[in-house]
ROSEKE-297360 format. One line per 2 residues: their letters; for each residue x, y, z of N, C-alpha, C. Coordinates in steps of 0.1 Angstrom, whole numbers, plus 5000, padded with zeros to 4 digits. Layout:
REM residues N
A) X,Y,Z,X,Y,Z,X,Y,Z  ...
//
This chain:
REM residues 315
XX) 6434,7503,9226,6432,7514,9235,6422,7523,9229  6414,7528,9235,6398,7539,9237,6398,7550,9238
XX) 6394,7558,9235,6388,7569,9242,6377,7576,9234  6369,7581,9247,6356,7590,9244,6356,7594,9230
XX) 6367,7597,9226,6365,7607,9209,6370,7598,9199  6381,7591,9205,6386,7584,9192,6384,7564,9193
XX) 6383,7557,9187,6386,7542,9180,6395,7536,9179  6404,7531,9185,6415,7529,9175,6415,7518,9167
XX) 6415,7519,9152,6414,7509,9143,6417,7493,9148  6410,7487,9144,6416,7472,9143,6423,7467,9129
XX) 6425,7457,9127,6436,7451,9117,6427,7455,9106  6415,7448,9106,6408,7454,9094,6401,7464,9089
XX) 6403,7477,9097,6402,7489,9095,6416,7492,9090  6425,7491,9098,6441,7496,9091,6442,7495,9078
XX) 6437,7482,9075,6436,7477,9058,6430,7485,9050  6415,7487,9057,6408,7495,9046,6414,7509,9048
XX) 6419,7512,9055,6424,7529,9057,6435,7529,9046  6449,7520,9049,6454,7520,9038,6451,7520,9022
XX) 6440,7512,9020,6436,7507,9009,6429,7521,9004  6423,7530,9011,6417,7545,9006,6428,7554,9004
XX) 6439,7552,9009,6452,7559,9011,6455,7559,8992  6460,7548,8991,6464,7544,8978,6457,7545,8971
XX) 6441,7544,8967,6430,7549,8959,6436,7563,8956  6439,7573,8971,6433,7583,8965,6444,7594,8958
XX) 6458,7586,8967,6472,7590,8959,6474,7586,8939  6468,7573,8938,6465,7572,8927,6456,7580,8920
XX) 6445,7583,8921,6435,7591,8914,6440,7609,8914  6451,7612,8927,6456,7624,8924,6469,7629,8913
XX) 6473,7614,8913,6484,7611,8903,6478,7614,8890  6466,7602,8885,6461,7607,8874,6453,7621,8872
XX) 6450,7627,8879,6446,7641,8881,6458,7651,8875  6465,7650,8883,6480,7656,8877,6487,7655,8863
XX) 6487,7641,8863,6494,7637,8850,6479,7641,8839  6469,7645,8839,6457,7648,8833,6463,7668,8829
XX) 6464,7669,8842,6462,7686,8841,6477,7686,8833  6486,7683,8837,6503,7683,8829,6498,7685,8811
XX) 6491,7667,8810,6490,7665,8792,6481,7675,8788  6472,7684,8794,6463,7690,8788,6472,7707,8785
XX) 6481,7708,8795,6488,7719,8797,6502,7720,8783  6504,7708,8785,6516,7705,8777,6510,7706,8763
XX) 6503,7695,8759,6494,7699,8744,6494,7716,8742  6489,7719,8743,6484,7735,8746,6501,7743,8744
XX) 6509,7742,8749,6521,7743,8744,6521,7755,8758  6515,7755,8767,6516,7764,8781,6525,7760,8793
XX) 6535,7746,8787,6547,7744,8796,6563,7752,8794  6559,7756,8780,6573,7755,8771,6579,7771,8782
XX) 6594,7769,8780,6602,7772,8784,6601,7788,8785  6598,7789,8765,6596,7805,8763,6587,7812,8767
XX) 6575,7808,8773,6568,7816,8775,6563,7819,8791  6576,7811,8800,6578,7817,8815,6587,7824,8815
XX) 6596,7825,8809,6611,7832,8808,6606,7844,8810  6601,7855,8800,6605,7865,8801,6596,7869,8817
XX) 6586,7861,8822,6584,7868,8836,6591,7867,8848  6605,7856,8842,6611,7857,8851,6627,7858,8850
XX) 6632,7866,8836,6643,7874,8836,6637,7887,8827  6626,7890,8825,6631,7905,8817,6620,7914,8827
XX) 6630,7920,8831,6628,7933,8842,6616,7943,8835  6611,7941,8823,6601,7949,8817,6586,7941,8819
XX) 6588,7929,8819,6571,7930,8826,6571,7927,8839  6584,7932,8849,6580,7937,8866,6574,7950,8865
XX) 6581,7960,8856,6582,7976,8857,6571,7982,8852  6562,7974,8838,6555,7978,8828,6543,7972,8838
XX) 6540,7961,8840,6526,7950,8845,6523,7949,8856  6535,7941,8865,6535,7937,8878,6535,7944,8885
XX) 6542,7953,8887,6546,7958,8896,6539,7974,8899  6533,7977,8887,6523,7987,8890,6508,7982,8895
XX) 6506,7970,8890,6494,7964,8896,6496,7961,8912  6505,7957,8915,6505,7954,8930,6507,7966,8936
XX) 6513,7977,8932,6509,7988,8938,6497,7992,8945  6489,7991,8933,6476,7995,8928,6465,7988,8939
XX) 6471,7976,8937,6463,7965,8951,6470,7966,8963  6478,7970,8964,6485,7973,8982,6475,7986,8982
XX) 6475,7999,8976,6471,8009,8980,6455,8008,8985  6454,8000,8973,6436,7999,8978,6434,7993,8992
XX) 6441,7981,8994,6439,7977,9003,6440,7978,9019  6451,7989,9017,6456,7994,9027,6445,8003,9032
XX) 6441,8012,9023,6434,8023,9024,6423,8016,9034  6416,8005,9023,6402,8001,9032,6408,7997,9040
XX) 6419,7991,9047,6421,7987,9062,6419,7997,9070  6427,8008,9069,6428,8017,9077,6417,8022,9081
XX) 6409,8022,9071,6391,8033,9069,6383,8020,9078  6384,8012,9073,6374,7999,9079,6376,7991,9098
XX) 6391,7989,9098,6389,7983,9111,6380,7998,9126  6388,8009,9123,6380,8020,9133,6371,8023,9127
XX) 6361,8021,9119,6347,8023,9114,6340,8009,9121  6347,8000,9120,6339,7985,9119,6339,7989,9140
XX) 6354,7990,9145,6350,7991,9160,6341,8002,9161  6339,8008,9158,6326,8021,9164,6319,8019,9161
XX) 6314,8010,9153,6298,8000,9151,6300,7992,9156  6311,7984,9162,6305,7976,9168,6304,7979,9181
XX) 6312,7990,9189,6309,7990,9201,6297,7997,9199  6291,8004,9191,6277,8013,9192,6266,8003,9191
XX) 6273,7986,9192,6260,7980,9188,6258,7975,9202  6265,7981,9216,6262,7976,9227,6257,7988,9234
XX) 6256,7999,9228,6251,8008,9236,6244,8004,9243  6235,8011,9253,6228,8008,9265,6216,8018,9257
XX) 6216,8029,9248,6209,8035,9244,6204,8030,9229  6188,8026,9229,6187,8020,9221,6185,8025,9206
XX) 6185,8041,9206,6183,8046,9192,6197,8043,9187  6213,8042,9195,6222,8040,9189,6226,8030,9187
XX) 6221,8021,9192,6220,8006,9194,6210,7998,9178  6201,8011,9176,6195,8002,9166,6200,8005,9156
XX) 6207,8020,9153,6209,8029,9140,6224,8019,9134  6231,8014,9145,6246,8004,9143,6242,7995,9138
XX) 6229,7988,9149,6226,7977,9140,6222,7975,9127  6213,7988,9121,6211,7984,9111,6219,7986,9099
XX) 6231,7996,9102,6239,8003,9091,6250,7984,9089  6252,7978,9101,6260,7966,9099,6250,7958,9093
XX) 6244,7953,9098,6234,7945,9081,6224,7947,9074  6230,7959,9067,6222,7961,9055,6236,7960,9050
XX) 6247,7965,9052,6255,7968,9042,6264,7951,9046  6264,7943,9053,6266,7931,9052,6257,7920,9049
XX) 6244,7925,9043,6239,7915,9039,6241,7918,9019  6245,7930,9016,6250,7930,9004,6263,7928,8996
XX) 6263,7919,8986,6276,7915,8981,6286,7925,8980  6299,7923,8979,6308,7939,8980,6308,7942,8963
XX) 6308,7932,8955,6309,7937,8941,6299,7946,8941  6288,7942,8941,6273,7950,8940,6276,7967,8944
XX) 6282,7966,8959,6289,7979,8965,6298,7985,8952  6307,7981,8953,6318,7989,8943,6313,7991,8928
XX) 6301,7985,8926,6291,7990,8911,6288,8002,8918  6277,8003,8928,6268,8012,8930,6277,8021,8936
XX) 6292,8018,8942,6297,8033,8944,6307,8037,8931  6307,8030,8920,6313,8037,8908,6302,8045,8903
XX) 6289,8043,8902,6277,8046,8897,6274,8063,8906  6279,8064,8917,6274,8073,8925,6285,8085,8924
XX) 6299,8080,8924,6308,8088,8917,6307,8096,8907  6304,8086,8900,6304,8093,8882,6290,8100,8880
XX) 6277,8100,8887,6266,8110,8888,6267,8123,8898  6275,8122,8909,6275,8134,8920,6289,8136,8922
XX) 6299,8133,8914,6312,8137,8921,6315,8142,8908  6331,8148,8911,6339,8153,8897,6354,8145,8896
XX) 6354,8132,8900,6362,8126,8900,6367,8122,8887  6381,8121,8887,6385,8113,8868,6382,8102,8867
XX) 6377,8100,8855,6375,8084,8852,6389,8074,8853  6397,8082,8852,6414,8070,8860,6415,8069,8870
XX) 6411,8080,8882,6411,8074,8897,6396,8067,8903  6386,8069,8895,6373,8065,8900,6375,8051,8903
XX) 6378,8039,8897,6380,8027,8900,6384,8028,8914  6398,8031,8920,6402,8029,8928,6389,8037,8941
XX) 6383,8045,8943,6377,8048,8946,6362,8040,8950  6358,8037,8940,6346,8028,8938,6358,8014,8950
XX) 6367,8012,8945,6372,7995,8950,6370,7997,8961  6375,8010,8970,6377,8012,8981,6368,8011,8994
XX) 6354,8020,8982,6343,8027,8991,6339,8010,8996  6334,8005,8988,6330,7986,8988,6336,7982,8993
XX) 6347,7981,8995,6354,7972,9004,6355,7978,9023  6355,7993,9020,6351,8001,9035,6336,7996,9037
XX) 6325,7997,9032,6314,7994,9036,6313,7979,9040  6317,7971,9030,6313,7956,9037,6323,7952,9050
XX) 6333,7956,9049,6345,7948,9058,6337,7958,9070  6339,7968,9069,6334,7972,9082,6323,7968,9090
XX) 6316,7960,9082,6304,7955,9088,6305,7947,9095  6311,7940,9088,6316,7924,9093,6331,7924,9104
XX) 6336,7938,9106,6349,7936,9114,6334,7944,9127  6326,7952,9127,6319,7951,9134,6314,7940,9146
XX) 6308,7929,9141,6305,7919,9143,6316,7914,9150  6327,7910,9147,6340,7903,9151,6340,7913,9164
XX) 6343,7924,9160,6344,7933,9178,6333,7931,9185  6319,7928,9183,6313,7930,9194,6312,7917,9199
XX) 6316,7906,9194,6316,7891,9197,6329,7892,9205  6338,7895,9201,6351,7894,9209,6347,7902,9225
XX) 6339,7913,9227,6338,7921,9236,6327,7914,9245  6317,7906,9236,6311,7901,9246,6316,7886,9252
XX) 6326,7881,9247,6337,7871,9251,6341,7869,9265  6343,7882,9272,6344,7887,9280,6337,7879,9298
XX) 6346,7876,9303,6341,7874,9314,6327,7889,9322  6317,7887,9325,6312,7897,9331,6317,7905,9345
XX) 6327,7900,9350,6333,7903,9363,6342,7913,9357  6348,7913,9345,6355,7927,9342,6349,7938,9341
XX) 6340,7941,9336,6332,7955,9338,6331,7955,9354  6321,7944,9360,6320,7949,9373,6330,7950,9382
XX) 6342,7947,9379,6354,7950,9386,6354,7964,9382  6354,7970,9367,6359,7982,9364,6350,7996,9366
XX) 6332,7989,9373,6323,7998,9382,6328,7998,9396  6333,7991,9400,6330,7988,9412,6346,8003,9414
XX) 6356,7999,9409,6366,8012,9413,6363,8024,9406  6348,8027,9401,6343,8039,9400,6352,8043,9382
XX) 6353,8037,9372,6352,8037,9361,6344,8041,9351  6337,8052,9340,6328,8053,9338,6329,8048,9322
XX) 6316,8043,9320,6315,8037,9308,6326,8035,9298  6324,8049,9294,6338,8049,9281,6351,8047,9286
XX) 6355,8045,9299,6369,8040,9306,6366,8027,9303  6357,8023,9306,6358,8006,9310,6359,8000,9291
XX) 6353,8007,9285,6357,8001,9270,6367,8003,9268  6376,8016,9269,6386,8022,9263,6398,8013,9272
XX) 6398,8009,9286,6408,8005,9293,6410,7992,9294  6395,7986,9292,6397,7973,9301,6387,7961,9293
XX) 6378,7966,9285,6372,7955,9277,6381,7951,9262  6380,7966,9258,6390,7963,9245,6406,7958,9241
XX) 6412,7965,9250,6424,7957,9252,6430,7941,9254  6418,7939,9262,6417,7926,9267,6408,7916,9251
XX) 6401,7920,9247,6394,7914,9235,6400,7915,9224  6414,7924,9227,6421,7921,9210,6427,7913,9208
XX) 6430,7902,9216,6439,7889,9214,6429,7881,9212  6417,7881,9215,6407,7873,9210,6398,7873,9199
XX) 6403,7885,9192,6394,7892,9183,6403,7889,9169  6419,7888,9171,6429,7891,9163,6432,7879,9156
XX) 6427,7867,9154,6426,7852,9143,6414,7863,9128  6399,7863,9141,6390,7868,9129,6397,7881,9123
XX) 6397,7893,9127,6405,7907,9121,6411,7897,9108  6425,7890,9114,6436,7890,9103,6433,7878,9089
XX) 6418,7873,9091,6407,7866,9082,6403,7873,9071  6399,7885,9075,6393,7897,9072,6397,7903,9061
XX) 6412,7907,9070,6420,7920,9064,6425,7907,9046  6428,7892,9049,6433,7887,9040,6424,7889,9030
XX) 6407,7889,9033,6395,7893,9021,6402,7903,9017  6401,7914,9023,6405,7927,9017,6415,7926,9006
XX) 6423,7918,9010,6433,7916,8998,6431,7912,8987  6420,7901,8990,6418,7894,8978,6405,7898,8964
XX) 6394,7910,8975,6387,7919,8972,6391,7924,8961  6400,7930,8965,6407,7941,8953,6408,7940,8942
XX) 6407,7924,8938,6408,7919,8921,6392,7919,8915  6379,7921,8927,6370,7922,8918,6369,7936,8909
XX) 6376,7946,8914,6375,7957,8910,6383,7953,8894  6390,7952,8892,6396,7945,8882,6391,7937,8869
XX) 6383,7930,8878,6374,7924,8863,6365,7929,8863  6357,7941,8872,6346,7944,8868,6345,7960,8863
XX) 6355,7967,8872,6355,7984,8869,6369,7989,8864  6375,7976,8859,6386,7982,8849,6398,7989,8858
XX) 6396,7984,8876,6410,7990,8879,6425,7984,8878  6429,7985,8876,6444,7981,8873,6455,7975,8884
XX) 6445,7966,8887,6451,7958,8901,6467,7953,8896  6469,7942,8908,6473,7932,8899,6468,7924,8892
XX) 6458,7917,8893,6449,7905,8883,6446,7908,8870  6445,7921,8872,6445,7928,8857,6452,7926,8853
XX) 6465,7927,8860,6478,7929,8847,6483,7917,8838  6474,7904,8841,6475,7896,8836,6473,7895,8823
XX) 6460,7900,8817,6456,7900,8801,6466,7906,8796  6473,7923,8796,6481,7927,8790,6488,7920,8789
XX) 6498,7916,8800,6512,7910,8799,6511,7895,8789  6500,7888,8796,6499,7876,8784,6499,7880,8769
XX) 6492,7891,8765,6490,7894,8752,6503,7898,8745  6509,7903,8754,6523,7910,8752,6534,7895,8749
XX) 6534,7889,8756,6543,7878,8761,6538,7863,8746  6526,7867,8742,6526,7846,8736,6515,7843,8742
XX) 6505,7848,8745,6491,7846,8752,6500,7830,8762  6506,7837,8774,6511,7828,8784,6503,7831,8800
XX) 6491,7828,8793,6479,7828,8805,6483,7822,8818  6487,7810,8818,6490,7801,8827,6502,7806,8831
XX) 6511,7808,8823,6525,7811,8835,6523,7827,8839  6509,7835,8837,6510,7850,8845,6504,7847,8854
XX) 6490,7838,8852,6481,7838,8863,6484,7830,8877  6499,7819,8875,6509,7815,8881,6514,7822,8893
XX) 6524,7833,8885,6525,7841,8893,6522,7853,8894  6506,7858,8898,6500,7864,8902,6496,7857,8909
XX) 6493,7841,8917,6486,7839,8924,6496,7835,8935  6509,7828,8932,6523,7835,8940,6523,7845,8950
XX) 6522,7858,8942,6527,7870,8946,6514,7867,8958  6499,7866,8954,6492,7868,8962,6490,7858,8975
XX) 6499,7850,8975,6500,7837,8988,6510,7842,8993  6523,7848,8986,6530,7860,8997,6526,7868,9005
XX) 6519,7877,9001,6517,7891,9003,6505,7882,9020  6494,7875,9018,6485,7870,9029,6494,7862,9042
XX) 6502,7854,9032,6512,7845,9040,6521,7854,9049  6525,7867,9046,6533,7874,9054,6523,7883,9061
XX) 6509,7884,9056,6504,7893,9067,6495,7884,9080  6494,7871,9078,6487,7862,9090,6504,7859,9095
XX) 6513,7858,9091,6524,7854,9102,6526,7865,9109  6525,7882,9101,6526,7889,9113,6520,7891,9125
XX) 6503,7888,9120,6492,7883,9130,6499,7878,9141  6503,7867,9135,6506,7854,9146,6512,7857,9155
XX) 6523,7866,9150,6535,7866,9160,6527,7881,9173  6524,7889,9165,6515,7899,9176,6505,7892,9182
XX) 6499,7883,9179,6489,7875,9192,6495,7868,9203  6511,7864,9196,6519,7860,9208,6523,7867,9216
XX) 6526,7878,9211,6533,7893,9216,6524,7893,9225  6513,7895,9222,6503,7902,9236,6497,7892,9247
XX) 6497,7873,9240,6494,7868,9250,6503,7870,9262  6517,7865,9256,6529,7868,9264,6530,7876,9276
XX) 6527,7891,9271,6526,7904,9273,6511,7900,9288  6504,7891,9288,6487,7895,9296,6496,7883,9309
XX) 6507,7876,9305,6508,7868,9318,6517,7875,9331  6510,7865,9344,6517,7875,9352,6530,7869,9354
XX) 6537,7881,9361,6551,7874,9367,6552,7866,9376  6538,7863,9382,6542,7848,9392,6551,7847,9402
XX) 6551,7865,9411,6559,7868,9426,6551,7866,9435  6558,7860,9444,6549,7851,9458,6558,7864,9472
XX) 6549,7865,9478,6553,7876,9489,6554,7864,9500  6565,7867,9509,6569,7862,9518,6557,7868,9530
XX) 6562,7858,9540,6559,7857,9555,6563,7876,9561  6579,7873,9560,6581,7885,9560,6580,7898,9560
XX) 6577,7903,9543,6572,7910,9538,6555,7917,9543  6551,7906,9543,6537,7908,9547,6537,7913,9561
XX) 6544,7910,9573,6549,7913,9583,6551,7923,9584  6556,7928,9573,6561,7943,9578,6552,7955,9570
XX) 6546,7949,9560,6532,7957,9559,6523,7959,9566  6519,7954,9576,6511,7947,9588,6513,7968,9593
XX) 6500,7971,9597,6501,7985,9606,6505,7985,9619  6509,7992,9627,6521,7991,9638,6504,7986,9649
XX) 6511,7982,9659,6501,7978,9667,6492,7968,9668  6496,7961,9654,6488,7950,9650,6498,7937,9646
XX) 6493,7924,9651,6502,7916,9645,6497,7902,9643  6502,7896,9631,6495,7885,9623,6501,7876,9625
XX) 6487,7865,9627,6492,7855,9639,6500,7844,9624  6500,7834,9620,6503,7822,9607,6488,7816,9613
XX) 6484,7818,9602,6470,7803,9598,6458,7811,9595  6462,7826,9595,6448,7836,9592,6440,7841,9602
XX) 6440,7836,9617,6435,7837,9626,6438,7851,9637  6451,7857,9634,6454,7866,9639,6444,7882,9639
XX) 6450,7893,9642,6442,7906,9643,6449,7908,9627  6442,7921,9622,6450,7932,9617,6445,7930,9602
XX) 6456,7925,9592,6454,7921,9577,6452,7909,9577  6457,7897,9588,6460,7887,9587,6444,7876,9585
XX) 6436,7887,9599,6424,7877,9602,6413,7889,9605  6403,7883,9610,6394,7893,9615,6391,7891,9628
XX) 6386,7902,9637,6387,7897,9651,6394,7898,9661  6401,7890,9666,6407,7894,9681,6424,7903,9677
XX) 6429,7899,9669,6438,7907,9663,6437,7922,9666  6428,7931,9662,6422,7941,9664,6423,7948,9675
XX) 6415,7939,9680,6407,7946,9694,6419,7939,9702  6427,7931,9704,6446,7929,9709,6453,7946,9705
XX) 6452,7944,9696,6462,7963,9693,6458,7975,9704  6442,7974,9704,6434,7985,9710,6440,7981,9722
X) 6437,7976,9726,6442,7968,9743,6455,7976,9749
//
């Protein structure tokens, strides 16, 4: 059996498919048993040196647990700052007016065509020459400003793509009942584009999370990725079982924020269908204006048809 997209193997394809099957389960076998001996030599399996990250409550309270602080706050921050900065560039990049139209455009790629580390240099650099900020909160600052400037750019983009997604009968449905501009964005384009908008957003927001650690290796903030060197240093240089779980914690923290995604994109599809109520014969009957009456087949006066219906009432 065929079809347009797919093949279906014959006997001697099945063979060779199997036969790459087994290649490649073998070659990941020795990959593994490769990474294990090299791990184990090194003495980075042994017992003692996962233990204490995972019974002694002093490197949650001292390491971990301030570093993820440190990366929730940042992150949160640029979410908040970024998604309603990124939508008012991007709906500014539909204006109808073109000096606003170009000023959006250009503020979204310039600052999206530059890397965000690069950002979070040149806003540690801009701090520490025109502000009076302390050199202990400036990191977080600097992580911040960089990660507001790039995401915004780019959650820009995601809104005006989502907006223009848009069937064009919705606006003119929402001219035609006399809606003015900023109603029709605020009521009827945007609402409708955030279920189509909300896969890319919750893409996004996961960078943001993962952003946070360049600040870390580069401006000395005290994420969580940071807290890796100390604790190893502290622990038996046990690189491998921190950087372990730090990379854990961080498949948590993304993994619970795209399932909450998930479940609010169902929420609102859910939420956009209709109830699927059929009006009776009846009903319609008795909506019908007095003096007028609807014939079955559309042909009648009144609501029903056009025509002799009517001019029957007048009569």
């Amino acid at each position: 059996m065929t079809s347009p997209l797919y093949d279906v193997p014959g006997p001697r394809a099945k063979r060779r498919n199997v036969l790459y099957t087994l290649l490649f389960l073998v070659a990941l076998a020795v990959l593994l048993w490769w990474v294990y001996r090299s791990l184990d030599d090194k003495n980075q399996l042994e017992w003692a040196k996962w233990q204490p990250l995972l019974t002694d409550s002093r490197a949650w309270s001292t390491y971990i647990l301030p570093g993820l602080q440190n990366t929730v706050v940042a992150a949160s921050l640029a979410m908040v700052i970024a998604l309603p900065l990124g939508a008012l560039l991007g709906i500014s990049r539909l204006s109808e007016h073109r000096w606003v139209r170009g000023t959006a455009g250009t503020i979204v790629e310039f600052f999206r065509a530059i890397p965000v580390l690069i950002l979070m240099l040149f806003a540690n650099a801009a701090f520490s020459e025109f502000t009076d900020i302390s050199p202990e909160t400036r990191p977080l600052y600097a992580v911040v400003t960089g990660l507001v400037l790039y995401n915004a750019s780019v959650l820009a983009e995601v809104v005006r793509a989502g907006i223009l997604s848009l069937p064009r009968g919705q606006t003119d449905a929402a001219k035609a009942i006399g809606m003015r501009k900023g109603q029709t964005m605020l009521h009827v384009l945007l609402p409708q584009s955030v279920t189509a908008m909300l896969p890319a957003l919750v893409s996004q927001l996961v960078v943001i999370v993962k952003d946070t650690a360049l600040g870390g290796a580069m401006l000395g903030f005290s994420e969580l990725l940071a807290s890796v060197r100390p604790m190893s240093a502290n622990y038996g240089a046990n690189t491998i079982a921190s950087f372990t779980l730090v990379a854990v914690i961080f498949v948590v923290i993304n993994f619970a924020l795209t399932t909450f995604a998930s479940r609010l994109e169902g929420m609102l599809r859910r939420g956009k269908k209709s109830t699927g109520a059929v009006v009776g014969a009846e009903a319609v009957e008795e909506l019908a204006t007095p003096g007028e009456h609807i014939v079955p087949g559309g042909k009648g006066g009144g609501a029903g048809g056009t025509g002799g219906g009517s001019r029957g009432g007048r009569k």
